[in-house]
Structures are given as C-alpha cells and as structure tokens.
PDB file of N, CA, C and O in Angstrom:
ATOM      1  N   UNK A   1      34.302 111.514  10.726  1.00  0.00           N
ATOM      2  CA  UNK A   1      34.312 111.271   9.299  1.00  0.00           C
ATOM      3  C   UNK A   1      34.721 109.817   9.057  1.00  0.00           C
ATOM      4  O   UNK A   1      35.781 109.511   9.602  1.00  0.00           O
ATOM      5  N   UNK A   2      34.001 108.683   8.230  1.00  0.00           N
ATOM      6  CA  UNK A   2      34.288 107.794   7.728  1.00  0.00           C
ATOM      7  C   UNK A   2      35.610 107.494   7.055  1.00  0.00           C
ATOM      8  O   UNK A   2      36.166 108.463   6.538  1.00  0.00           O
ATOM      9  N   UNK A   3      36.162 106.409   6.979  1.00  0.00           N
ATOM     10  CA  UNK A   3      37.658 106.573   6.127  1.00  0.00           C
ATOM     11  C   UNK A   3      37.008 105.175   4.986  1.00  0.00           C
ATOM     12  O   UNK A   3      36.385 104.114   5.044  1.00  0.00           O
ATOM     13  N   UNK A   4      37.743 106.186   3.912  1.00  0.00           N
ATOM     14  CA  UNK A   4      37.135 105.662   2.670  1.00  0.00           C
ATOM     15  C   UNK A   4      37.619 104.050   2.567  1.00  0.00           C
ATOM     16  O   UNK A   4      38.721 103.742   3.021  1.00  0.00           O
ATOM     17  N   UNK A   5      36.951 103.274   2.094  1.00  0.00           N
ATOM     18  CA  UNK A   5      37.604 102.072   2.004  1.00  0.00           C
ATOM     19  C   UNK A   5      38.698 101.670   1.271  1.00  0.00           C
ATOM     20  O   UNK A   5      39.683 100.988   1.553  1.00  0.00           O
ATOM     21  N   UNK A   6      38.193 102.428  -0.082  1.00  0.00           N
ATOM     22  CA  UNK A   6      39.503 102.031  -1.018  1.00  0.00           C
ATOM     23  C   UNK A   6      40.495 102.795  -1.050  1.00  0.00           C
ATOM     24  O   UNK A   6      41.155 102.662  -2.080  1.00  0.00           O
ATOM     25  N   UNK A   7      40.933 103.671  -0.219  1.00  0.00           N
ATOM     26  CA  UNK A   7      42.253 104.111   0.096  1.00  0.00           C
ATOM     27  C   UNK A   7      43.032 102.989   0.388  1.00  0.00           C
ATOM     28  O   UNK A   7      42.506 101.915   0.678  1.00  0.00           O
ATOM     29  N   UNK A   8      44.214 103.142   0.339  1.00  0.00           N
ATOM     30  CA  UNK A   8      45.329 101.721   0.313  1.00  0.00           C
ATOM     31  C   UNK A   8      44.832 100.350   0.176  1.00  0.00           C
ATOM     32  O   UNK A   8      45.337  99.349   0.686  1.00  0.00           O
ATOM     33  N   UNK A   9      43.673 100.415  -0.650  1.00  0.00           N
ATOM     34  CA  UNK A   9      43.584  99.270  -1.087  1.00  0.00           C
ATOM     35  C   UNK A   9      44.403  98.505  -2.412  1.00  0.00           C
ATOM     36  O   UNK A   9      44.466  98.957  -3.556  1.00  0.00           O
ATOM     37  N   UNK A  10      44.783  97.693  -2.099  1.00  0.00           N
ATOM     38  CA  UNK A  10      45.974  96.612  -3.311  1.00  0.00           C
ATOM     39  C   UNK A  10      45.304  95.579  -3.554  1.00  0.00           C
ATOM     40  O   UNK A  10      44.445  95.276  -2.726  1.00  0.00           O
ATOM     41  N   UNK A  11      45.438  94.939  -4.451  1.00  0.00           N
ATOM     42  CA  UNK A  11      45.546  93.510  -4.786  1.00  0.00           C
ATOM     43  C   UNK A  11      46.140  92.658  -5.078  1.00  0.00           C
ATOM     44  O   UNK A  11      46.309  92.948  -6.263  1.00  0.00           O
ATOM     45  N   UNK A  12      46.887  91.311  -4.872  1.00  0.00           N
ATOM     46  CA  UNK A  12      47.728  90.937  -5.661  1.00  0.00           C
ATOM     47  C   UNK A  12      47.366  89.727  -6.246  1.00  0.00           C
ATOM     48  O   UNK A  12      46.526  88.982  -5.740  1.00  0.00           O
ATOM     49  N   UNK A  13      48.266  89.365  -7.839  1.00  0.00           N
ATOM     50  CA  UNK A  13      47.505  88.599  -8.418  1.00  0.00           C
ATOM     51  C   UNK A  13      48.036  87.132  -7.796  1.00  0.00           C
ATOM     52  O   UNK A  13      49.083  87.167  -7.149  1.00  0.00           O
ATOM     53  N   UNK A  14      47.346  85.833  -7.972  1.00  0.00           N
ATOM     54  CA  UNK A  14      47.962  84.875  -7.561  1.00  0.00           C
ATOM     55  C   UNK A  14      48.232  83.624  -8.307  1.00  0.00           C
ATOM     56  O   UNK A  14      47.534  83.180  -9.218  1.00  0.00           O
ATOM     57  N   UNK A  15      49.381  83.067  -7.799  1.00  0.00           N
ATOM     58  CA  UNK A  15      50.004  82.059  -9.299  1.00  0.00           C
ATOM     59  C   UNK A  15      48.589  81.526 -10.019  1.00  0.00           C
ATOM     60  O   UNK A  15      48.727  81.122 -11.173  1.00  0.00           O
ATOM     61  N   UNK A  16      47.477  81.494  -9.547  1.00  0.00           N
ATOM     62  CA  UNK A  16      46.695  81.186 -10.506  1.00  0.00           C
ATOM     63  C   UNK A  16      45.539  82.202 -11.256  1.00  0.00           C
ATOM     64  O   UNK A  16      44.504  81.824 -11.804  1.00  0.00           O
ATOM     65  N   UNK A  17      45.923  83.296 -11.145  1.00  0.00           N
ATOM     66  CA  UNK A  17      45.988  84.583 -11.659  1.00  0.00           C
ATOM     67  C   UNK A  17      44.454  84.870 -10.825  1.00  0.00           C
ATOM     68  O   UNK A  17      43.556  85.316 -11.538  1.00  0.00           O
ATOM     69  N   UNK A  18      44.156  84.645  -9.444  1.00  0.00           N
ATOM     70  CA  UNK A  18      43.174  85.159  -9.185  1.00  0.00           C
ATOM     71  C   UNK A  18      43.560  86.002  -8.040  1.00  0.00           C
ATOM     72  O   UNK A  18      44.615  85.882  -7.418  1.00  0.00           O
ATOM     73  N   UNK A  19      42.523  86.963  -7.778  1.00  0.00           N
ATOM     74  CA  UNK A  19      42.455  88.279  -7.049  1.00  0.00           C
ATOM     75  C   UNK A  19      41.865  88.321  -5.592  1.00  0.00           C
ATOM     76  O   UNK A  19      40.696  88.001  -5.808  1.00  0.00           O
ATOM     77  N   UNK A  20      41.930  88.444  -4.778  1.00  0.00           N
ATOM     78  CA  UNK A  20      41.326  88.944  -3.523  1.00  0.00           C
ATOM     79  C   UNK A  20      41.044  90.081  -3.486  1.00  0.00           C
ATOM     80  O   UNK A  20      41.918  90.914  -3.729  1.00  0.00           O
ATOM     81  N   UNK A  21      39.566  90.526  -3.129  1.00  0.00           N
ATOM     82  CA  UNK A  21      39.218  91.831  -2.996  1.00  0.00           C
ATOM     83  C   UNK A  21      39.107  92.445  -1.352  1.00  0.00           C
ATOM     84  O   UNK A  21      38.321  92.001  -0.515  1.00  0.00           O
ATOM     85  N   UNK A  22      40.182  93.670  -1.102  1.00  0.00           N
ATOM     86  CA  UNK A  22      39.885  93.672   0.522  1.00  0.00           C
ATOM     87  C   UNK A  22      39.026  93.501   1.285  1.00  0.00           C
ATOM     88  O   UNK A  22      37.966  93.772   0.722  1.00  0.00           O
ATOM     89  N   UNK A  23      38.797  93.049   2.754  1.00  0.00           N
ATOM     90  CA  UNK A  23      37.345  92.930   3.347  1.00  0.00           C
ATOM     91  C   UNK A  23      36.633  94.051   2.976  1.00  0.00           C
ATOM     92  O   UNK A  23      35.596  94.076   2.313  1.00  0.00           O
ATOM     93  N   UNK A  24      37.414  95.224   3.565  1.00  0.00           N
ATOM     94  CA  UNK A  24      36.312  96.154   3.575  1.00  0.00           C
ATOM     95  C   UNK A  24      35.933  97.223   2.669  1.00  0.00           C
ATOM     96  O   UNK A  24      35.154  98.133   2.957  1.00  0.00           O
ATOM     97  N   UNK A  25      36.824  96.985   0.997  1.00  0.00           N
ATOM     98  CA  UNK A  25      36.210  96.917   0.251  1.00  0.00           C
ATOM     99  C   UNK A  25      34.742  96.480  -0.005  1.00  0.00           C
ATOM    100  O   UNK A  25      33.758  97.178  -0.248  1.00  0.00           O
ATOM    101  N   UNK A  26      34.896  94.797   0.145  1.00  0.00           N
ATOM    102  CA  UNK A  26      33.618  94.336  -0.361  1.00  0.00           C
ATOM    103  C   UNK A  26      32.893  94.274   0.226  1.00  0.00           C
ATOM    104  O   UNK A  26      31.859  93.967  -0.367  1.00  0.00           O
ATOM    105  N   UNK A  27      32.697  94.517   2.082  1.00  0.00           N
ATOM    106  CA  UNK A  27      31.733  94.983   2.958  1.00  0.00           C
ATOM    107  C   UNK A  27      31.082  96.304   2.546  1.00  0.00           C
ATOM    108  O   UNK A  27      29.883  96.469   2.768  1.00  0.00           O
ATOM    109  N   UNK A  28      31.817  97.254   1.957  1.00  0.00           N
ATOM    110  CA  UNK A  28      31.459  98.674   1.749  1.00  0.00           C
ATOM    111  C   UNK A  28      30.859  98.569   0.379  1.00  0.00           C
ATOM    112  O   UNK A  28      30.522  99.655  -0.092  1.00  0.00           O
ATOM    113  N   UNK A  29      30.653  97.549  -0.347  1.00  0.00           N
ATOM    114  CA  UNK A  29      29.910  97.549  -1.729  1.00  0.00           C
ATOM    115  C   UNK A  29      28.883  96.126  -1.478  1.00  0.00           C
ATOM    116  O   UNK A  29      28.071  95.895  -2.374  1.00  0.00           O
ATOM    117  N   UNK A  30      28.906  95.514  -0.696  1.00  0.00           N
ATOM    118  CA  UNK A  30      27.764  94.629  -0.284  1.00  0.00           C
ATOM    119  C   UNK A  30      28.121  93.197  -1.070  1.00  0.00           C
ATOM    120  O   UNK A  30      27.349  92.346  -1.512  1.00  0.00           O
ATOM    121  N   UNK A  31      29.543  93.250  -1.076  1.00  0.00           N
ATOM    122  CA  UNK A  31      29.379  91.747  -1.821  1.00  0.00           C
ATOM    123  C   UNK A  31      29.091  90.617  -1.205  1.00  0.00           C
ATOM    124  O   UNK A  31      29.212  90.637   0.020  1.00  0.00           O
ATOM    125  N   UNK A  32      28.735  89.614  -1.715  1.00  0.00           N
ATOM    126  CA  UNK A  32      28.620  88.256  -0.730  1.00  0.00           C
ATOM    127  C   UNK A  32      29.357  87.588  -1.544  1.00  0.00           C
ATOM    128  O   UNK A  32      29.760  88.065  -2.605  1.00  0.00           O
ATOM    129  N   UNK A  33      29.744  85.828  -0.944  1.00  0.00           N
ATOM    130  CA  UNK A  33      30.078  85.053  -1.335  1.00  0.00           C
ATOM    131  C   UNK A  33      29.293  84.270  -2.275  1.00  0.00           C
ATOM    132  O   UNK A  33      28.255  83.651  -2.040  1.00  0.00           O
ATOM    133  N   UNK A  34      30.177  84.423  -3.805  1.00  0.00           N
ATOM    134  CA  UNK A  34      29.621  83.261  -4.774  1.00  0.00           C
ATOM    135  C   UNK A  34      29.058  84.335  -5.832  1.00  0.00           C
ATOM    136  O   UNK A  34      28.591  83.995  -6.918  1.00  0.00           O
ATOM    137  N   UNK A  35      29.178  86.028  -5.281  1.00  0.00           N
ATOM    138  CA  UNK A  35      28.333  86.889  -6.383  1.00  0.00           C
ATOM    139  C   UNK A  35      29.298  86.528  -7.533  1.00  0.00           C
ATOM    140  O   UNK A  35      30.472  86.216  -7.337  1.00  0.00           O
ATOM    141  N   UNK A  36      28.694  86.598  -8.790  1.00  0.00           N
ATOM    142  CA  UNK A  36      29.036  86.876 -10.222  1.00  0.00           C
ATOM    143  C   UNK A  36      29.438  87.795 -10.618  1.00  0.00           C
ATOM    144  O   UNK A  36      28.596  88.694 -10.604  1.00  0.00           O
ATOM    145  N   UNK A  37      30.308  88.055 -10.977  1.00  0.00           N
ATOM    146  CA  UNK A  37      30.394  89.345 -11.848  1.00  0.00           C
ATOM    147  C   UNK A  37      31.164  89.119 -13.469  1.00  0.00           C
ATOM    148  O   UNK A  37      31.947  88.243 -13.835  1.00  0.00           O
ATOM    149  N   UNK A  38      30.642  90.164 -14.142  1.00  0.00           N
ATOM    150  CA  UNK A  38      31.124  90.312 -15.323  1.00  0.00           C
ATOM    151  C   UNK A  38      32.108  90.656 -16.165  1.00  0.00           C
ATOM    152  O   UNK A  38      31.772  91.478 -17.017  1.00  0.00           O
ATOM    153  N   UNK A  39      33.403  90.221 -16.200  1.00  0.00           N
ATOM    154  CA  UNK A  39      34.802  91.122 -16.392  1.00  0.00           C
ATOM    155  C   UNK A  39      34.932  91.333 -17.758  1.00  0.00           C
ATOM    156  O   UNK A  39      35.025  90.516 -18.674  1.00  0.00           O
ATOM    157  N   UNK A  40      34.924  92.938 -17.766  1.00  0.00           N
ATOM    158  CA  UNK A  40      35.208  94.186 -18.932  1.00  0.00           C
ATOM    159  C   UNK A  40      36.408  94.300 -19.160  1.00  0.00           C
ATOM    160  O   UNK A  40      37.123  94.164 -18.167  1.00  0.00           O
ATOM    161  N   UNK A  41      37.014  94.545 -20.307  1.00  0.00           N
ATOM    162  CA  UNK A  41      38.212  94.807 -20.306  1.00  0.00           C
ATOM    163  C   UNK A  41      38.101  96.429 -20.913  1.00  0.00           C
ATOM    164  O   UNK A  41      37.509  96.686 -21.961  1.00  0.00           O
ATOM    165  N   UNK A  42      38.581  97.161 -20.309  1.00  0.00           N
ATOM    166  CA  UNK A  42      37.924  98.383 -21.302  1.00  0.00           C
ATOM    167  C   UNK A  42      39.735  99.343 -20.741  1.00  0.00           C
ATOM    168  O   UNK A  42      40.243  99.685 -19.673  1.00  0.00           O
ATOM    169  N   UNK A  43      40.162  99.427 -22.405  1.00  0.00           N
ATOM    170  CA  UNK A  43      41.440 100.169 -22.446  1.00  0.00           C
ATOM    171  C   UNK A  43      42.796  99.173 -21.825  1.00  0.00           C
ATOM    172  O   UNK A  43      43.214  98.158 -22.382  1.00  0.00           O
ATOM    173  N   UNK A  44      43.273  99.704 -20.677  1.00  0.00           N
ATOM    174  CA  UNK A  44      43.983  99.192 -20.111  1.00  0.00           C
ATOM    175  C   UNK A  44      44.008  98.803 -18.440  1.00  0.00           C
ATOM    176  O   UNK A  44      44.892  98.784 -17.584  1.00  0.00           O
ATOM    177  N   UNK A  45      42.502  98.498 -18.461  1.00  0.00           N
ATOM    178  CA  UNK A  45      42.003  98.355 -16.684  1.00  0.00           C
ATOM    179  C   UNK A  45      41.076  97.358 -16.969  1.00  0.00           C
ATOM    180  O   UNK A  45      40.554  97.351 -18.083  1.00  0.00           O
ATOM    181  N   UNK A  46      40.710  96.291 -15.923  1.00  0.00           N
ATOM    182  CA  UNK A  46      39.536  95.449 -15.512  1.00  0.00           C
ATOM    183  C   UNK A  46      38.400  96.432 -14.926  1.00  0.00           C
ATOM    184  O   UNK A  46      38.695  97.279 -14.083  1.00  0.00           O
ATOM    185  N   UNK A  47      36.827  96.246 -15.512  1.00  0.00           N
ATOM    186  CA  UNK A  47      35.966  96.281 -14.666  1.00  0.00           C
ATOM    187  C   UNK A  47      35.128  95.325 -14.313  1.00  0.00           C
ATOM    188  O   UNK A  47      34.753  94.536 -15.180  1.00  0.00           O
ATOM    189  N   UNK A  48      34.770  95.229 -13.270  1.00  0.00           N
ATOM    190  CA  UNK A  48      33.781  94.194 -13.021  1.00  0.00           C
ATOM    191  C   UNK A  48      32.213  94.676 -12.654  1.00  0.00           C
ATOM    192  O   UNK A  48      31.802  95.532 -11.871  1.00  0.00           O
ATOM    193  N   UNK A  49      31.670  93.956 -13.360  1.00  0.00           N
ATOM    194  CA  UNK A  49      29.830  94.206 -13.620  1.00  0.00           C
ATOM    195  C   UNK A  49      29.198  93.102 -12.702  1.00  0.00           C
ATOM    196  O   UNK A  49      29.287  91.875 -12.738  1.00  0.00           O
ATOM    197  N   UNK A  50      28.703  93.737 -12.083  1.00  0.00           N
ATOM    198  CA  UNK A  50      27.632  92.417 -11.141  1.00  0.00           C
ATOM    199  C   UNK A  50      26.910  92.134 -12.016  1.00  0.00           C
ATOM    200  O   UNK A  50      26.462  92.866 -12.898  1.00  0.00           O
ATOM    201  N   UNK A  51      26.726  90.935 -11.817  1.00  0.00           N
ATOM    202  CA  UNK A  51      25.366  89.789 -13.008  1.00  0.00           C
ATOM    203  C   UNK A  51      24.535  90.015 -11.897  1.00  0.00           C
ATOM    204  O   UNK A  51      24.917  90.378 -10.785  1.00  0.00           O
ATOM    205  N   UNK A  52      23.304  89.767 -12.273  1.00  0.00           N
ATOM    206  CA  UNK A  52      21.785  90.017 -11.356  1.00  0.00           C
ATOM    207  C   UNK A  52      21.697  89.040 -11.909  1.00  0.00           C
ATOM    208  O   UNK A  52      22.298  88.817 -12.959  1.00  0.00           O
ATOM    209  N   UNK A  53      20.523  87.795 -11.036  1.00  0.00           N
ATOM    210  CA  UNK A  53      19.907  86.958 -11.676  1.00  0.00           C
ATOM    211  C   UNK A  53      18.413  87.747 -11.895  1.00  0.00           C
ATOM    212  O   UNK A  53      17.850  88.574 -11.178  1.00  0.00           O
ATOM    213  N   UNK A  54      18.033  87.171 -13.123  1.00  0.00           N
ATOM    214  CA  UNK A  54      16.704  87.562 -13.640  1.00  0.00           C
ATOM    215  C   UNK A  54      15.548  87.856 -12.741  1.00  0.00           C
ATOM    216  O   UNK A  54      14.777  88.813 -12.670  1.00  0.00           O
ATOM    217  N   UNK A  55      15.664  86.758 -12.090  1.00  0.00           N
ATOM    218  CA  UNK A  55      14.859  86.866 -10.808  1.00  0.00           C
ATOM    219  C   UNK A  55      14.683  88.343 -10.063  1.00  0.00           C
ATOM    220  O   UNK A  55      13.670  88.959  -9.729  1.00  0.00           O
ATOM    221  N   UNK A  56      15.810  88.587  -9.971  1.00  0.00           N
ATOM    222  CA  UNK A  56      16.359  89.919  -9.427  1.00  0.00           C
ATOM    223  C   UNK A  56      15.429  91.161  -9.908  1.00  0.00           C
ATOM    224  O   UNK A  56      14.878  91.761  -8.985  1.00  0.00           O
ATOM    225  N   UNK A  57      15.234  91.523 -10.926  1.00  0.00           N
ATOM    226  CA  UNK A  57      14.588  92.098 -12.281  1.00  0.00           C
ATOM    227  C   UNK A  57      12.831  92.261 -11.610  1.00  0.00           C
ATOM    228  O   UNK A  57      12.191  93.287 -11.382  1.00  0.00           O
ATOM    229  N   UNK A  58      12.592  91.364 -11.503  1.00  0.00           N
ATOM    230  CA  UNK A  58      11.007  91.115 -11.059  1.00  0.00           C
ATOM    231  C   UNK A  58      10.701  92.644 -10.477  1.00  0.00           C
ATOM    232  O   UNK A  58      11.349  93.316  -9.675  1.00  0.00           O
ATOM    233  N   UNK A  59       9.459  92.938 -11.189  1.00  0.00           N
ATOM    234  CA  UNK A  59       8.860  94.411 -10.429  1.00  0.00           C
ATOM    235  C   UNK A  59       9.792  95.419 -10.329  1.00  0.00           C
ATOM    236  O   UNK A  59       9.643  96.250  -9.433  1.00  0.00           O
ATOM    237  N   UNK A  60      10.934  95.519 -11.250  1.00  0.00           N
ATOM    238  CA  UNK A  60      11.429  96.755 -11.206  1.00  0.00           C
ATOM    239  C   UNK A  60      10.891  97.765 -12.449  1.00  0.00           C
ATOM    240  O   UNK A  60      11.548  98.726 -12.847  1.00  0.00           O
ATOM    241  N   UNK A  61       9.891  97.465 -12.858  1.00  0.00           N
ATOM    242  CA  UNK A  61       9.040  98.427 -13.727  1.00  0.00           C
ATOM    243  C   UNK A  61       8.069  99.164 -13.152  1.00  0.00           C
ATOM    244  O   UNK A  61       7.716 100.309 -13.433  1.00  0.00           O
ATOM    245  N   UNK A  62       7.427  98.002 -11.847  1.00  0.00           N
ATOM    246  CA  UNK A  62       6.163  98.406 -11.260  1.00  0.00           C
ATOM    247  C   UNK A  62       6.071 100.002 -11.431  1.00  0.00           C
ATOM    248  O   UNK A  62       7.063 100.629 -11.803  1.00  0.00           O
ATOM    249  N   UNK A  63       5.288 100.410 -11.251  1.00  0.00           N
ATOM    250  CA  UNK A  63       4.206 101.685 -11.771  1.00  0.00           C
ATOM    251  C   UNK A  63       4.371 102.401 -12.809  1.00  0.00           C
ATOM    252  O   UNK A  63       3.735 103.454 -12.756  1.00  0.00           O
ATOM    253  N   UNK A  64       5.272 102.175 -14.190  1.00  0.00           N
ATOM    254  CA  UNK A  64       5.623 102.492 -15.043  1.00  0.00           C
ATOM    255  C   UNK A  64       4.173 102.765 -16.044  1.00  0.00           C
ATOM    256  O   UNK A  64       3.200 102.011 -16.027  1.00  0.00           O
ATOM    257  N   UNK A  65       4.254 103.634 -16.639  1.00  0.00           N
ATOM    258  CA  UNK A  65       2.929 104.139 -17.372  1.00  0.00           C
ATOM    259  C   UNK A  65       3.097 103.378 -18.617  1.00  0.00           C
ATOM    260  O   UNK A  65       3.904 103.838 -19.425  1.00  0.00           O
ATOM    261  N   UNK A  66       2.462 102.269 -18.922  1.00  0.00           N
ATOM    262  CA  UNK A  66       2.462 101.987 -20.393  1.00  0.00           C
ATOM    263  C   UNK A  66       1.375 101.795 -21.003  1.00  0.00           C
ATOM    264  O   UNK A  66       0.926 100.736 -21.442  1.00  0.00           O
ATOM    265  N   UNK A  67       0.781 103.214 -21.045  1.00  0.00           N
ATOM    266  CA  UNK A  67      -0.361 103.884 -22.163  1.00  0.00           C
ATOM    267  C   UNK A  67       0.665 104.190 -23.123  1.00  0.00           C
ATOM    268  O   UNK A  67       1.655 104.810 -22.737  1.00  0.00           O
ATOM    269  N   UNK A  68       0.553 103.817 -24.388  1.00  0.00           N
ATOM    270  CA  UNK A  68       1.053 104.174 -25.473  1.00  0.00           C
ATOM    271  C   UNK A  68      -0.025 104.826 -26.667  1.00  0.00           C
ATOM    272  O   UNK A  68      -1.170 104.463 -26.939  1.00  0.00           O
ATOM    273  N   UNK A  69       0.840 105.973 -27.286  1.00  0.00           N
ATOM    274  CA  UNK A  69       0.126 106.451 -28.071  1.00  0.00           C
ATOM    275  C   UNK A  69       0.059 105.726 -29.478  1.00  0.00           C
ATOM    276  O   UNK A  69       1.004 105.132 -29.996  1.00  0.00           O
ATOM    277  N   UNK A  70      -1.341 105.885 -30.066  1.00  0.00           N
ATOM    278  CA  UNK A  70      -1.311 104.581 -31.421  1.00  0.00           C
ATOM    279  C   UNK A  70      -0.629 105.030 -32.624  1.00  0.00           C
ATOM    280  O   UNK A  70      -0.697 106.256 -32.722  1.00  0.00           O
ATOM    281  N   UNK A  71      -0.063 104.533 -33.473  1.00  0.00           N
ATOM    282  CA  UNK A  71       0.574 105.271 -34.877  1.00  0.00           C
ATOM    283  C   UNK A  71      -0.626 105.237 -35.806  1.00  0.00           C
ATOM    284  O   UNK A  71      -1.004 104.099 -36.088  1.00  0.00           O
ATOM    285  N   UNK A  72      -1.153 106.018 -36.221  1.00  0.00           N
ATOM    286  CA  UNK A  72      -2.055 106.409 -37.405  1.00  0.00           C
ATOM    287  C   UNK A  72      -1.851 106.180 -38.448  1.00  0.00           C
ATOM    288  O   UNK A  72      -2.644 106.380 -39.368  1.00  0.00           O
ATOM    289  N   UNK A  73      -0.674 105.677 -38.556  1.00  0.00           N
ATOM    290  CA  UNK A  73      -0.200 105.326 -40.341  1.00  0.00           C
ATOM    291  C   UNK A  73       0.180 103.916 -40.201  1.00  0.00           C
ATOM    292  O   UNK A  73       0.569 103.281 -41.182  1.00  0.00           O
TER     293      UNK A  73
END
C-alpha cells in the first residue's frame, strides 16, 4: 500500500511570509518549478488554483457536437 503524501505534511511560514510545499507533496500532484497558482481565500483557509496558460486550453473541446438547434422566434 502506498503512504499518502500529505500525512504529516506541515508548512512553515517564512519571515517573508512565504511557504514551502513538501517534496513529495508536490511530486504527488505534478508540480514543477515556476507553476502559477491562484490564491483563494475562502473562510478561514488558503486555496491554491493552478493558472493554465491559454495555450494549455487548445483542443480541449475537440469532438464536442456543436449542431445547435435554431430559435424560431
């Protein structure tokens, strides 16, 4: 059985209020160096949103049906 990553995972903040995320945290979610992310503040916790560049986006519609039906009025 795998051992979960984020078990005893911590962070601490640093005098310049930034964070380190454990290795194998961010091995186990695929981060690389320099990704973006988006910080949420939602209640009383941080989330962070990966930014995609647009680029990224390209052909994620591919085979999507867009026959649309016409409005008559």
């Amino acid at each position: 059985m795998s051992q979960d990553p984020f078990a005893d995972a911590a962070v601490t903040v640093s005098a310049d209020l930034q964070l380190t995320i454990p290795s194998a945290v961010g091995k186990s979610l695929r981060l690389s160096e320099g990704q973006r992310f988006q910080v949420v503040r939602y209640q009383d916790r941080i989330e962070l949103i990966p930014i995609h560049p647009v680029q990224a986006l390209r052909g994620f519609l591919k085979g999507m049906d867009t026959d649309l039906d016409k409005d008559t009025n």
